[in-house]
C-alpha positions as CSV (number, residue, x, y, z in Angstrom):
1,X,-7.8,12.5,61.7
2,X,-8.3,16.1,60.6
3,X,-7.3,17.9,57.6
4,X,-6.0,21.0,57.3
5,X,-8.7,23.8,55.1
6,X,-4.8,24.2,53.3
7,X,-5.1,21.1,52.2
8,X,-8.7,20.9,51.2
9,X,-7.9,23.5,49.4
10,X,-4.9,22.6,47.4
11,X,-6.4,19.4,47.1
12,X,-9.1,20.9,45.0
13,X,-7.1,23.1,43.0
14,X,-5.2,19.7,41.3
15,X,-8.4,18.3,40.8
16,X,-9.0,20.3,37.5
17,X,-5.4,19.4,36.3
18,X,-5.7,15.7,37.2
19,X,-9.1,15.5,35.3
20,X,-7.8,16.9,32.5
21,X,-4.5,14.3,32.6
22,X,-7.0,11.4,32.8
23,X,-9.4,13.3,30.3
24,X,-6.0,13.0,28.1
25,X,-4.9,9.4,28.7
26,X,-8.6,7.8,27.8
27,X,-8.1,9.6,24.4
28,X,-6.8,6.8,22.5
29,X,-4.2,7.8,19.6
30,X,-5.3,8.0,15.8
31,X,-3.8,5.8,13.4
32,X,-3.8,7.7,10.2
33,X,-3.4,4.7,7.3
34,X,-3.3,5.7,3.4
35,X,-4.5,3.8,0.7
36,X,-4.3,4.2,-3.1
37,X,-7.4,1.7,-5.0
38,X,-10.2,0.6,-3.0
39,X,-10.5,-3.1,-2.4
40,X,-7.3,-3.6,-3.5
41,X,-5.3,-1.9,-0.6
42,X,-7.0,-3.8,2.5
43,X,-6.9,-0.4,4.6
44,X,-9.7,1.1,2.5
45,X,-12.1,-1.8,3.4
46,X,-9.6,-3.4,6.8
47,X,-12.8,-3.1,9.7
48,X,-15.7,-3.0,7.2
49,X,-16.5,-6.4,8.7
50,X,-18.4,-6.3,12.3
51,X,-16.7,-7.1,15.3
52,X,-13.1,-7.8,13.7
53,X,-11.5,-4.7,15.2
54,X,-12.2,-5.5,18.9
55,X,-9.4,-2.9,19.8
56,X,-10.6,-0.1,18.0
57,X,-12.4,2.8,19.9
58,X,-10.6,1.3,23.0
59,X,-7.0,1.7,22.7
60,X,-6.9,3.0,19.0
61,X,-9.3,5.3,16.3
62,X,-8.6,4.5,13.1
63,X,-8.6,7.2,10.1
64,X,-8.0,5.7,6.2
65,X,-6.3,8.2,3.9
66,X,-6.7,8.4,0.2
67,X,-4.0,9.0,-1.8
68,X,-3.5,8.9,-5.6
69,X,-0.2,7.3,-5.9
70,X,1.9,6.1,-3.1
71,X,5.0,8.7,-3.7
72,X,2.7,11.3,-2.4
73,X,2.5,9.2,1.0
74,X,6.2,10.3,1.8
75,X,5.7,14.0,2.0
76,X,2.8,13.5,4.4
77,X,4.8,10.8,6.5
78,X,7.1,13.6,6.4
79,X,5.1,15.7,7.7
80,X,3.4,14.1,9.9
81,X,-0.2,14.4,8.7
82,X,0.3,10.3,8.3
83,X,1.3,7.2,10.5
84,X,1.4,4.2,8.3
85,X,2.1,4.5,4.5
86,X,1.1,2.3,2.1
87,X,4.4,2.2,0.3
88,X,5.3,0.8,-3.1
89,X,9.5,-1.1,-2.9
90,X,10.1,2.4,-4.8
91,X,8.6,4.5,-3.1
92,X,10.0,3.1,0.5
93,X,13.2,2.9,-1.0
94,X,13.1,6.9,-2.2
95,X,11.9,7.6,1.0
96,X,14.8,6.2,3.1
97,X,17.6,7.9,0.5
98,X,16.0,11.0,-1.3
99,X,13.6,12.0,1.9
100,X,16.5,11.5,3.8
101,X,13.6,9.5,6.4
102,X,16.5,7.3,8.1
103,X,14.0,6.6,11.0
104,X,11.5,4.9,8.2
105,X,10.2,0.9,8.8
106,X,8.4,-1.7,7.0
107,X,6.5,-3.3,9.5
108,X,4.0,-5.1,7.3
109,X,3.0,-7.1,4.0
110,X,0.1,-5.6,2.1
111,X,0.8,-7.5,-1.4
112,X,3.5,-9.2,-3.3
113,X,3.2,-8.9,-7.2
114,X,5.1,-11.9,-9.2
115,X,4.7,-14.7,-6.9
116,X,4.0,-18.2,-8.8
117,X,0.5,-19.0,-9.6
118,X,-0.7,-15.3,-8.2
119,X,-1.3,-12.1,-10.4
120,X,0.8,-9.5,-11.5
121,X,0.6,-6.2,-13.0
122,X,-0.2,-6.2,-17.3
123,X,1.0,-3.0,-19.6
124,X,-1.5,-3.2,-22.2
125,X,-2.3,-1.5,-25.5
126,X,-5.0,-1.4,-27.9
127,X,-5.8,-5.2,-29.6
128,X,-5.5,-3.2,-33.2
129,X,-1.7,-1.2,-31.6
130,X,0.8,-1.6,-34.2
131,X,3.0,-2.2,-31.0
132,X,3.7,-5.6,-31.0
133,X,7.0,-5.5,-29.0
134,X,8.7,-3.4,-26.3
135,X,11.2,-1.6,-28.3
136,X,7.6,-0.6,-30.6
137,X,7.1,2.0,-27.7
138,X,10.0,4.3,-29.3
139,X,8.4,7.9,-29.9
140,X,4.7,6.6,-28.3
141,X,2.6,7.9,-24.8
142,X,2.6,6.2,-22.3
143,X,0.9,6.3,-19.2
144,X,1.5,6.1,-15.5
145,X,-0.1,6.8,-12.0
146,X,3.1,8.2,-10.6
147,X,6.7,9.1,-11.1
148,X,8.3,6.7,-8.7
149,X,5.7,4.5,-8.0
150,X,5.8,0.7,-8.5
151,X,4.2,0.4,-11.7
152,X,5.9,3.4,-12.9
153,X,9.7,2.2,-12.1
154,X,8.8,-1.5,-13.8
155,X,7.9,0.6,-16.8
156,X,11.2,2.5,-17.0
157,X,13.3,-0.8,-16.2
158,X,11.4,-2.4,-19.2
159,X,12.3,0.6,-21.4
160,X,15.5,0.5,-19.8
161,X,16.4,-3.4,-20.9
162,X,14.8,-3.3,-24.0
163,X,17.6,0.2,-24.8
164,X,14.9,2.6,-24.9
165,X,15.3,5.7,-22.8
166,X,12.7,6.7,-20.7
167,X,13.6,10.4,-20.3
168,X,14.4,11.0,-24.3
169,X,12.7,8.3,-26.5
170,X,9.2,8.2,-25.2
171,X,6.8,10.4,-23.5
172,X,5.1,9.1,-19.7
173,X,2.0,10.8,-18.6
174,X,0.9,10.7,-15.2
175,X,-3.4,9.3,-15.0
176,X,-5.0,8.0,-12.4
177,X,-5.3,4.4,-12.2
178,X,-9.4,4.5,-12.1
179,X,-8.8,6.8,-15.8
180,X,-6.3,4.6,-18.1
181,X,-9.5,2.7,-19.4
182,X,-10.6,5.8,-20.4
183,X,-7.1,7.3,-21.8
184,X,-6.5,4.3,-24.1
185,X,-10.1,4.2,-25.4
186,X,-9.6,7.9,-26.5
187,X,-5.9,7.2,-27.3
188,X,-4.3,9.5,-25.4
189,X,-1.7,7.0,-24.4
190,X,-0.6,4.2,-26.3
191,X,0.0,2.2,-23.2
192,X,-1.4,1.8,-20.1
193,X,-0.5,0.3,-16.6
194,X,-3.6,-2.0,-15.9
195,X,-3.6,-3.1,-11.7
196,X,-6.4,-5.0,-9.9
197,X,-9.6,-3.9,-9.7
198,X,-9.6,-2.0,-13.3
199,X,-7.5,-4.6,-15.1
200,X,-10.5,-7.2,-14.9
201,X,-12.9,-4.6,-16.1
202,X,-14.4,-6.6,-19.1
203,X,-14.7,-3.6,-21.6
204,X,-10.8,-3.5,-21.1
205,X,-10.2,-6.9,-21.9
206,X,-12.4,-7.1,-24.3
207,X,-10.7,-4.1,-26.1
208,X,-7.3,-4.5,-24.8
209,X,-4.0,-7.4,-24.7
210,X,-1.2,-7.4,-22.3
211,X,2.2,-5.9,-24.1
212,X,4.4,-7.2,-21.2
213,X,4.0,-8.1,-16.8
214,X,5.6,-6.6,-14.0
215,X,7.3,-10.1,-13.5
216,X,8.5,-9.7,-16.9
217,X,10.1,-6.2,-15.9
218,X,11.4,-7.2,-12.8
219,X,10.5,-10.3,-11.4
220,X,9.2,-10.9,-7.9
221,X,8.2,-7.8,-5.8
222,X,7.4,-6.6,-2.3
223,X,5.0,-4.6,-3.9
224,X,3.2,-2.9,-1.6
225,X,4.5,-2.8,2.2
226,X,3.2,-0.9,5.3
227,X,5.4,1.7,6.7
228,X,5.9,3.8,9.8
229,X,8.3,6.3,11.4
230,X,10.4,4.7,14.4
231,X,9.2,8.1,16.6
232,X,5.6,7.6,16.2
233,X,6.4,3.4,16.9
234,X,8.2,4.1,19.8
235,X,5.3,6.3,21.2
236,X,2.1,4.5,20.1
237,X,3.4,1.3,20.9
238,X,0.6,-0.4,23.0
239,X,-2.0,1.1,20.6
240,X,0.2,-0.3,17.5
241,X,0.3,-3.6,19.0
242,X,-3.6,-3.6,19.1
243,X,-4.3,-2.8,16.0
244,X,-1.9,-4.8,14.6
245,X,-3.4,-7.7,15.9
246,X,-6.8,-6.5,14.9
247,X,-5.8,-5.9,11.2
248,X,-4.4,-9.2,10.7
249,X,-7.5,-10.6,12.0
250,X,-9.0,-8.7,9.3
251,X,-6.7,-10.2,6.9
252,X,-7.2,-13.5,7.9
253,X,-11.0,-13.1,7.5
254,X,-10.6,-11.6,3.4
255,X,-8.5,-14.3,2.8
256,X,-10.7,-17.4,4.0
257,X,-12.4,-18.7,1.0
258,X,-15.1,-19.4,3.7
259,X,-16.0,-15.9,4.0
260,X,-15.6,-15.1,0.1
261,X,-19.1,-14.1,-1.1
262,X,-19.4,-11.6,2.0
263,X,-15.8,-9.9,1.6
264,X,-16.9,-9.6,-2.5
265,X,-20.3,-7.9,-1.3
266,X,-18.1,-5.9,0.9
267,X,-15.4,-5.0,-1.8
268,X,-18.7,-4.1,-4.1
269,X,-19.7,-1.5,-1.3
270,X,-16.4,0.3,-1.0
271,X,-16.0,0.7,-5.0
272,X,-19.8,1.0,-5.6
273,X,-19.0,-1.7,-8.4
274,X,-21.8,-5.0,-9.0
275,X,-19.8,-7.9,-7.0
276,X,-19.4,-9.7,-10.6
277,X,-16.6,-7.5,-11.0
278,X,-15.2,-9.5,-8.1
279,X,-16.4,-12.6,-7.9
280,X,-14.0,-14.3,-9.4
281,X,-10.8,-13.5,-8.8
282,X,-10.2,-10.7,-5.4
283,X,-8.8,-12.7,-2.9
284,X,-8.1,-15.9,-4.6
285,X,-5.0,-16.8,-7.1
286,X,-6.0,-14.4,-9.8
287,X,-5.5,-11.6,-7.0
288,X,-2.0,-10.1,-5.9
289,X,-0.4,-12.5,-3.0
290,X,-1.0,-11.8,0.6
291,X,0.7,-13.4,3.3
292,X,-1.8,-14.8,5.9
293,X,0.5,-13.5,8.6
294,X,1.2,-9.9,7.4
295,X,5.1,-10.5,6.9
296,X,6.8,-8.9,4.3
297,X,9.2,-10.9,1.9
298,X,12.5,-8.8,2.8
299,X,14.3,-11.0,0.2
300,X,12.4,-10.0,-2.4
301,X,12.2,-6.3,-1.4
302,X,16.4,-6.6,-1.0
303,X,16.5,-7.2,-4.6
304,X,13.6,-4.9,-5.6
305,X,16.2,-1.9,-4.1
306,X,19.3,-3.7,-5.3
307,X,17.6,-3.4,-8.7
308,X,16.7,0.3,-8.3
309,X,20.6,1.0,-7.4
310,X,21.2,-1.1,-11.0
311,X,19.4,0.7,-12.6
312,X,20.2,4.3,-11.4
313,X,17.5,5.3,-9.8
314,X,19.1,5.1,-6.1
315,X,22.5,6.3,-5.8
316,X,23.3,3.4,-3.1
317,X,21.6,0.6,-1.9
318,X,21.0,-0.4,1.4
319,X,20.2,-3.3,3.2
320,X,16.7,-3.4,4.1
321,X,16.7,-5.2,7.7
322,X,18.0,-2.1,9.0
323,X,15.0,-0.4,8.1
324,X,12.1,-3.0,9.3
325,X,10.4,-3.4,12.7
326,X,8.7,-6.8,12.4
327,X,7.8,-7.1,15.6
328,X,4.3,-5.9,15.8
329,X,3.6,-8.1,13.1
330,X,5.2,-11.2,14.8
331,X,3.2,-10.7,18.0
332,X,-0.1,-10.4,16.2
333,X,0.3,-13.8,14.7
334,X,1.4,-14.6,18.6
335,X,-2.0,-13.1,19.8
336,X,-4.1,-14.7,17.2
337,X,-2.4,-18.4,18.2
């Protein structure tokens, strides 16, 4: 059969087009995941084990995100400059009705706080404080990583019940969480929100009680959930799938008490912290609750938002299985069978 020098030609001429198609399609999509405290947020330290992400370079690249507090998270979902937020129940919830992000999911557990027999957030003060109850915090500092993030709203709805305002009667500073050690050392804040890793730091505890819990503020939380815009979901789906799969496999592997000493020395790494800091409780009951499978507890995170709306901090409240894809999750546990 002969061919036409026409078609030779034209032939030719797509060849640059097609090769820059295909050049496009093997360029697997970047999943941009934030984080807040190292260790404790599993996306900081999610493929630091070898050979768990089996997916990754192939159909997915991976790119963790720091963040100081997870309110910060929405702008850049916002944006677009990030795929899966880290999201406190607070934060998700002022997402959806102040960002006006309707197309906002939960499509994955990180940790629960409050859960029987697991740990949950202290507010601590100095062992010498005069402050021996809540309503003690009248006219004192009082510190926070965030307006609007989780440990931040438990604070205010513990001022809140106890009649204290938390606009008028005291003052709340904003600190990093790796800095409130140092702040209530050098009293600059009569009280300080203590979270996993720093609240096992032994200088704080040795200097240091626990004033009140975020159980005691407000029960059971979905305290930290992964989220993602339905757009990006709906595109990336195949690659979402993978890694999904791949970070619960991850997940699976921290949480095995088999593989304890190895996910310490890898926790030690991240945070450049001895592992004895570890040791003895990351990833065991003294640790925030992780469910093996990645799911979030919607029930929970239904009253963390009705709460919110009590409380005045949402101006309705919405039922949170209209916001949730659980589906990824669901067929990673499938995959993993």
């Amino acid at each position: 059969m002969r061919i036409s020098r026409r078609r030779i030609l034209t032939a030719a001429g797509a060849l640059p087009v097609l090769g820059s198609r295909i050049a496009r399609a093997a360029t697997p999509p970047k999943i941009r995941i934030a984080w807040v405290v190292a260790g404790a947020n599993l996306a900081s330290i999610l493929f630091a084990k070898s050979g768990i992400a089996r997916h990754l370079g192939q159909s997915y690249e991976m790119q963790d995100v720091h963040f100081s507090s997870t309110p910060e998270m929405i702008t850049a979902l916002a944006t677009g400059d990030l795929d899966i937020g880290t999201l406190a129940y607070s934060s998700f919830a002022l997402a959806i009705e102040n960002a006006k992000m309707a197309d906002l999911r939960a499509i994955a557990d990180e940790f629960q706080d409050g859960v029987p027999g697991y740990y949950t957030d202290e507010y601590m003060v100095l062992k010498d404080s005069p402050i021996k109850t809540v309503t003690d915090l009248k006219g004192k500092v009082l510190a926070t990583n965030g307006a609007g993030s989780a440990v931040d709203m438990s604070l205010r709805a513990m001022l809140r019940r106890h009649g204290l305002d938390d606009r008028k009667d005291v003052t709340i500073i904003e600190i990093g969480l790796p800095n409130m050690k140092a702040v209530l050392i050098e009293k600059k804040a009569d009280l300080i929100c203590a979270v996993t890793p720093f609240s096992w730091d032994p200088q704080l505890r040795g200097m240091a009680r626990t004033l009140f819990t975020q159980k005691d503020a407000v029960g059971r939380t979905q305290m930290i959930l992964w989220a993602a815009r339905k757009g990006y979901l709906d595109t990336n789906r195949a690659a979402m799938a993978d890694f999904m799969e791949d970070a619960l496999r991850a997940r699976r592997f921290y949480l095995d008490p088999a593989n304890h000493d190895e996910a310490v020395a890898i926790v030690a790494k991240a945070t450049k912290l001895p592992p004895e800091r570890f040791r003895g409780w990351i990833f065991t009951k003294k640790d925030y609750y992780r469910n093996p499978n990645g799911l979030p507890d919607l029930a929970a995170l239904q009253a963390n938002v009705e709460l919110q709306h009590r409380l005045g901090f949402l101006k309705t409240a919405f039922q949170v299985e209209e916001y949730t894809d659980l589906d990824l999750a669901k067929g990673a546990v499938q995959r993993l069978k």
